[in-house]
C-alpha positions as CSV (number, residue, x, y, z in Angstrom):
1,X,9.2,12.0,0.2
2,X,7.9,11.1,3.6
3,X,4.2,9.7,4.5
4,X,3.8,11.1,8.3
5,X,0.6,10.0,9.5
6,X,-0.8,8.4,6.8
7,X,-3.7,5.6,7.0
8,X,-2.7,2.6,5.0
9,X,-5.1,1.3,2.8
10,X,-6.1,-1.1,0.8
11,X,-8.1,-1.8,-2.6
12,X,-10.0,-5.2,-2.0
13,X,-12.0,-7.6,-4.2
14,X,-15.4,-8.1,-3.7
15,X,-17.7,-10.8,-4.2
16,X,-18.8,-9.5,-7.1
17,X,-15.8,-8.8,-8.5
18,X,-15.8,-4.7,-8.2
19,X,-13.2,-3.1,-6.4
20,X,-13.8,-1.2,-2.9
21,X,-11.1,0.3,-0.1
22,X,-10.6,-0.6,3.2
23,X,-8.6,0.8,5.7
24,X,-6.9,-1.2,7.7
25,X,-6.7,0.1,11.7
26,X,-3.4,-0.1,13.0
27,X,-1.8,1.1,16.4
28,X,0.3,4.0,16.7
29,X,3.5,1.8,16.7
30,X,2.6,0.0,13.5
31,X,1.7,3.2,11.8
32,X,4.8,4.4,12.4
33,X,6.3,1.7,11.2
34,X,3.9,1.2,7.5
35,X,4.7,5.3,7.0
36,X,8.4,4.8,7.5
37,X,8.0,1.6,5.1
38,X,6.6,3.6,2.5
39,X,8.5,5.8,2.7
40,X,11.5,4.5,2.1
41,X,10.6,2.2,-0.2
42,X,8.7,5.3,-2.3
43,X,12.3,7.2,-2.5
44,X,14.0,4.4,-2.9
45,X,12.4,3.6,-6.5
46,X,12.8,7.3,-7.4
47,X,16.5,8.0,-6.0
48,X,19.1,8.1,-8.4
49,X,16.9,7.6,-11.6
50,X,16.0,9.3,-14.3
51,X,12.2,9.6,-15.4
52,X,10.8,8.2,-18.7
53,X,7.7,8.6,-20.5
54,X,4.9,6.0,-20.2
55,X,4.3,4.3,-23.8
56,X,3.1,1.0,-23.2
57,X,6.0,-0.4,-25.2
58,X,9.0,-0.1,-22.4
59,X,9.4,-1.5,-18.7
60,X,12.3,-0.8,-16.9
61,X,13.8,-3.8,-15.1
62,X,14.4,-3.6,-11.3
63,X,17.6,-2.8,-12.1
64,X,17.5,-0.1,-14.6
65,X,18.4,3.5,-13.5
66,X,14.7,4.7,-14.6
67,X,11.0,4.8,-14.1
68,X,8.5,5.3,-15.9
69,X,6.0,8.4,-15.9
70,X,2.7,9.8,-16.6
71,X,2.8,13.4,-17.1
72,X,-0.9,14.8,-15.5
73,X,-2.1,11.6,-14.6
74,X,-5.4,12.1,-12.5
75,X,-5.9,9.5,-9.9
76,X,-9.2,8.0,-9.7
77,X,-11.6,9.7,-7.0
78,X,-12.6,6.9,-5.1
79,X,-8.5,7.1,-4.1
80,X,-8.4,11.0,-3.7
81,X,-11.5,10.2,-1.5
82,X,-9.8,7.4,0.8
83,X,-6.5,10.0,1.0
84,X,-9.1,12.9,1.9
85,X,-11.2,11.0,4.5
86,X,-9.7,7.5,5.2
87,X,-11.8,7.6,8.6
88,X,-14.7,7.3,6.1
89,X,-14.1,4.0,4.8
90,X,-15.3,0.8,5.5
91,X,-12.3,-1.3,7.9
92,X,-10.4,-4.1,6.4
93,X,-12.1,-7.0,8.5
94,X,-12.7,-10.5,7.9
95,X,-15.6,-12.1,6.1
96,X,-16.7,-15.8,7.3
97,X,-13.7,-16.5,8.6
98,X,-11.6,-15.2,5.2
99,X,-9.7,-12.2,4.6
100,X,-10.8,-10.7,1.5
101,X,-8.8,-10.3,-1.5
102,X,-6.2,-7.4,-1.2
103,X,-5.3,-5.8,-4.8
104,X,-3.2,-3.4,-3.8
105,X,-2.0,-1.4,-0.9
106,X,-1.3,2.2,-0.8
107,X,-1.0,5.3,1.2
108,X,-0.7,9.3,0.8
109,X,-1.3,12.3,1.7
110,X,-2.3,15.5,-0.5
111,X,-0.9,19.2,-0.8
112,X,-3.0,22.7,-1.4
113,X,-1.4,25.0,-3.5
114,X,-3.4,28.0,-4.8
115,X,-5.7,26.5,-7.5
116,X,-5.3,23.1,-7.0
117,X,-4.4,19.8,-4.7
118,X,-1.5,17.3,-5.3
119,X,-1.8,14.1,-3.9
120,X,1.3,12.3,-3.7
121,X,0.5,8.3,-2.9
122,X,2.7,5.1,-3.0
123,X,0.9,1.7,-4.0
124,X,2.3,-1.7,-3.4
125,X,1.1,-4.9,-5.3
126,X,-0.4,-7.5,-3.1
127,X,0.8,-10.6,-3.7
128,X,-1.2,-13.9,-2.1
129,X,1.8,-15.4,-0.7
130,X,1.7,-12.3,1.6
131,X,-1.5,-13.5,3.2
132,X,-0.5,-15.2,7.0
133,X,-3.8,-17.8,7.5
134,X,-5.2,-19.0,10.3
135,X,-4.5,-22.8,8.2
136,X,-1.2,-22.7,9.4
137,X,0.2,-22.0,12.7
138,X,3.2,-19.7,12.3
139,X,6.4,-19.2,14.4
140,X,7.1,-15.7,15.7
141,X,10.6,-15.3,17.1
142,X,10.3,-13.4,20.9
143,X,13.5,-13.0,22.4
144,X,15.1,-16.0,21.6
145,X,11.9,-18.0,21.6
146,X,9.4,-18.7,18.8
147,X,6.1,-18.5,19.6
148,X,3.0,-20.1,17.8
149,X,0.8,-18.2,16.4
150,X,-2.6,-18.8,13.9
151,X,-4.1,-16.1,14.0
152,X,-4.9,-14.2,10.3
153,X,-2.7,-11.4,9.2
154,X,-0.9,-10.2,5.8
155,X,2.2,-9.1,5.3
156,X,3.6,-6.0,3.9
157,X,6.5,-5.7,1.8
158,X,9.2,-2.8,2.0
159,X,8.9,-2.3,-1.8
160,X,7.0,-0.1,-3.6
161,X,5.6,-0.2,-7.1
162,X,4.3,2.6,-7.9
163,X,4.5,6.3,-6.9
């Protein structure tokens, strides 16, 4: 499976506690970089294992040669929507100073066939401790240098949760 030009996305909390997506803009460098990310970290939790049926009574551990599956699972349309059009959605920007709550972060892309589309999408579960804040000033290493640095950021991880 390979994401190729794919917007990376993300399902945020709102104030009110609903859900909404943002997409976060990224240069041509980084995309390249999230896609090959995804990527590889969506074949990775499929290669070599074999596929069981979701029941709600079995996880596999990270270890375990299987995962689990949902046979015709529909995903919501607000995520077909940010697949079809991500230029549509809102950008993933500060508020007051505050980045706002990342749930999850995914990316996709969908497939035609005759009577119907396929939409094939990796998500990654955001964790808070990949949030970088402008509290702390962080070291970057440049050469053989670190640099300070406090500006805002997160942090994406190279695994991926769900497929």
């Amino acid at each position: 499976m390979e994401f190729t030009d794919c917007s990376l996305l993300a399902i945020v909390e709102q104030d009110d506690k609903s859900t909404a997506i943002r997409r976060i803009s990224q240069d041509k460098a980084s995309q390249k970089t999230m896609n090959t990310l995804f990527s590889d970290g969506a074949n990775e939790l499929l290669r070599d294992r074999s596929p069981v049926k979701f029941t709600g009574k079995y996880t596999p551990e990270q270890e375990d040669m299987e995962y689990l599956t949902i046979e015709n699972f529909e995903l919501p349309e607000y995520i077909t929507k940010a697949l079809s059009t991500p230029a549509n959605f809102e950008l993933y920007m500060p508020i007051d100073g505050k980045l706002p709550k990342i749930k999850a972060l995914f990316m996709g892309y969908m497939t035609k066939h005759e009577d119907s589309t396929i939409f094939t999408v990796a998500f990654q579960k955001f964790k808070p401790d990949q949030y970088i804040t402008a509290a702390k000033h962080h070291l970057f290493l440049s050469g053989d240098t670190f640099i300070s640095d406090n500006r805002l950021g997160i942090s994406v991880s190279p695994h991926i949760d769900c497929v």
